[in-house]
C-alpha positions as CSV (number, residue, x, y, z in Angstrom):
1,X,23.4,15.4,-169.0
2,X,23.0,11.9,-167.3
3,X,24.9,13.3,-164.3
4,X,23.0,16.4,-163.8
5,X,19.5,14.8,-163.9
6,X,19.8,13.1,-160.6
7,X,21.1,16.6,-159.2
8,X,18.1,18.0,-160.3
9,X,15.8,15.9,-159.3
10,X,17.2,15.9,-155.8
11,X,17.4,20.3,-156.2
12,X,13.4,20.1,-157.1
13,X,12.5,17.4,-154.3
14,X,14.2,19.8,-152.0
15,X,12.3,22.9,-153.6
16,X,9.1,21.0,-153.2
17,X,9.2,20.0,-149.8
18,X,10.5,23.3,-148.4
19,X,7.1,24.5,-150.2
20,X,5.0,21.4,-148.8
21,X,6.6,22.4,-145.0
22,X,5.5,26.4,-145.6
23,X,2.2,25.8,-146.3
24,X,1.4,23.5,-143.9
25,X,2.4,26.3,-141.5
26,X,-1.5,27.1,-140.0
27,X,-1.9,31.3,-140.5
28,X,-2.2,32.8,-136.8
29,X,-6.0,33.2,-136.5
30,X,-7.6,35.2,-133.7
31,X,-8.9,32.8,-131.1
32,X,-10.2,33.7,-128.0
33,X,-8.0,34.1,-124.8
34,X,-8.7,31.2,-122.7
35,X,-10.5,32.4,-119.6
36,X,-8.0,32.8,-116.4
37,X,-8.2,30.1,-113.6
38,X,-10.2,31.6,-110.6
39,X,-7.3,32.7,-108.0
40,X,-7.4,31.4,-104.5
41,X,-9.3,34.8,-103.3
42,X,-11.8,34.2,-105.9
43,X,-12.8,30.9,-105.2
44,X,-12.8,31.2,-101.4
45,X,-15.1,34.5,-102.0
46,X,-17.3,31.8,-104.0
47,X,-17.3,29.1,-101.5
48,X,-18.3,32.0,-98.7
49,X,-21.0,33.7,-101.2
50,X,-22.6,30.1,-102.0
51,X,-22.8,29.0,-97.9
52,X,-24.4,31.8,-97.1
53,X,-26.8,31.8,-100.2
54,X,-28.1,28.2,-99.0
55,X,-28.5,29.8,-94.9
56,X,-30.6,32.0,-96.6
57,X,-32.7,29.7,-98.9
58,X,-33.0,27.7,-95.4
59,X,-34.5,30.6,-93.6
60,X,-36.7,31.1,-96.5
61,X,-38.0,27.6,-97.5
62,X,-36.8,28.2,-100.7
63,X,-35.3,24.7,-102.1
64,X,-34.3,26.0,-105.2
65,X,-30.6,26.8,-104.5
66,X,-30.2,23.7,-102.9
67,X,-31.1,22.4,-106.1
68,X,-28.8,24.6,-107.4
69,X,-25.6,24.4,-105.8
70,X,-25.7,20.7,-104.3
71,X,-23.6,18.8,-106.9
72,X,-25.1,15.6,-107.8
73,X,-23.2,13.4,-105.7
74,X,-23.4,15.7,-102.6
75,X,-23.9,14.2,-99.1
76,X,-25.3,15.3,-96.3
77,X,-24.6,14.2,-92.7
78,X,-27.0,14.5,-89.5
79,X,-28.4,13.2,-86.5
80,X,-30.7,10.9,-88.4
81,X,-27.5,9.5,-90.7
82,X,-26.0,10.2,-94.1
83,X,-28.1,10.9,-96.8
84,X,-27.6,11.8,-100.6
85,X,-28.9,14.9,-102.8
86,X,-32.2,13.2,-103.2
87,X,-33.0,12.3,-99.8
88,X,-32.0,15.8,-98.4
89,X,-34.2,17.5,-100.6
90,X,-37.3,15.3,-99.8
91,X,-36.6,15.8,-96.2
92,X,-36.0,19.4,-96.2
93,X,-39.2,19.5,-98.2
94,X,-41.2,17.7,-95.9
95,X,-39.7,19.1,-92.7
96,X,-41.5,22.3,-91.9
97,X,-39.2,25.3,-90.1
98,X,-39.0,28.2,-89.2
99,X,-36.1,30.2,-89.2
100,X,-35.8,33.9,-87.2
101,X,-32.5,34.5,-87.4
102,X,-28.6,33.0,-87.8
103,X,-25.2,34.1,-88.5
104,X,-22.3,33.0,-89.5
105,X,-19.1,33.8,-88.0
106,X,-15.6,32.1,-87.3
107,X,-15.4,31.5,-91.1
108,X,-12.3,29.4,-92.5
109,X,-11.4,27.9,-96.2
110,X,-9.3,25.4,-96.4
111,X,-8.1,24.2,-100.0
112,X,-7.5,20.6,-100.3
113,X,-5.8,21.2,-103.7
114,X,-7.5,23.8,-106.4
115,X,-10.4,21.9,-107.1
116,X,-11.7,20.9,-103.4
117,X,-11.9,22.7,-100.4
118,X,-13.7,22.4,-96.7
119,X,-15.1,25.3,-95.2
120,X,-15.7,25.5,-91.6
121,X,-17.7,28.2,-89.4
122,X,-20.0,28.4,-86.1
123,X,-23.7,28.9,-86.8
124,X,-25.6,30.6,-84.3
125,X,-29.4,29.9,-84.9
126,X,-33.0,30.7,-83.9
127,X,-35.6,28.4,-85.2
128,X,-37.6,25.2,-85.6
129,X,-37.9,22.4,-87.3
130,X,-40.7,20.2,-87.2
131,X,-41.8,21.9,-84.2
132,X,-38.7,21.2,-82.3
133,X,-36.0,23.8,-81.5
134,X,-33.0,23.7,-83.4
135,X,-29.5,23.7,-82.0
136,X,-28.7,27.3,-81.0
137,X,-25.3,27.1,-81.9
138,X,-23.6,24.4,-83.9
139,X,-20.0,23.9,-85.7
140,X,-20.2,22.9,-89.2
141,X,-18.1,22.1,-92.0
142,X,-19.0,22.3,-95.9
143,X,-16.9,20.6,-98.2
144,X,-16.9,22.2,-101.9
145,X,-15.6,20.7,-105.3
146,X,-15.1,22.4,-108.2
147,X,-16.2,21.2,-112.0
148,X,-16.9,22.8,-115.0
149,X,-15.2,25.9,-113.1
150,X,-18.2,26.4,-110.9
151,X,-17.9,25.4,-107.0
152,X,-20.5,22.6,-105.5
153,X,-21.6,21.7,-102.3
154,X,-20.4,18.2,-101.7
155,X,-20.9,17.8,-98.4
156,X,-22.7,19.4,-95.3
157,X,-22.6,18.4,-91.2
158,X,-23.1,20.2,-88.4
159,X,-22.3,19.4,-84.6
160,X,-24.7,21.1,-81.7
161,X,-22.0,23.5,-79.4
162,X,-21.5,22.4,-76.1
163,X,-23.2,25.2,-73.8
């Protein structure tokens, strides 16, 4: 009897934790599928759609989507120097124009890595601001960052044409 104790104690220690290991098996539960990454396509579609939504808020006077889609940190380069979120808003505020007409052609997206990206296009322009004629054509770039799986304009310049 004295030799078959320890056997059974070892048999029901290995009974018990072969039933400890099943239930700490988690049941499968429904979760949701995690959302897919935006594809290359996608994002540059985004970057594109987002440009042209802040051309148009230009025309318009309409500071909300800069608001919008300038990420916090966002700077912005021109011919009076480098200036951040804040600043640009307070001086596109301030600076009455008026916008006819633009387009945007020669459009190019180039990723960085998947979350930043510089987009580059010619702008051809009719308008004024603060009663001076803008460029009628300039090159600019855009660059974009992505958080929170939303793109932001980081960064704007633009560089008159040469006639």
């Amino acid at each position: 009897m004295k030799k078959q104790l320890p056997i059974a104690v070892v048999v029901l220690l290995i009974c018990a934790f072969a039933t400890m290991g099943q239930q700490a098996t988690p049941s499968p539960s429904a979760s949701p599928a995690p959302k897919p990454a935006m594809t290359r396509a996608q994002s540059q579609r985004s970057i594109i759609s987002t440009e042209r939504k802040l051309w148009e808020a230009w025309k318009k006077a309409d500071m909300k989507p800069f608001r919008s889609y300038l990420s916090t940190d966002s700077v912005m380069i021109g011919d009076s120097g480098v200036s951040n979120k804040s600043d640009s808003l307070k001086t596109m505020e301030g600076m009455k124009c008026e916008v006819k007409s633009y387009e945007l052609s020669d459009i190019k997206v180039t990723f960085l890595n998947n979350d930043a990206a510089i987009m580059t296009y010619k702008a051809v322009q009719d308008g004024t601001c603060g009663g001076q004629a803008v460029p009628p054509t300039v090159w600019a770039s855009s660059a974009y960052v992505k958080r929170g799986g939303k793109w932001w304009a980081a960064s704007h310049q633009e560089t008159p044409a040469k006639p």
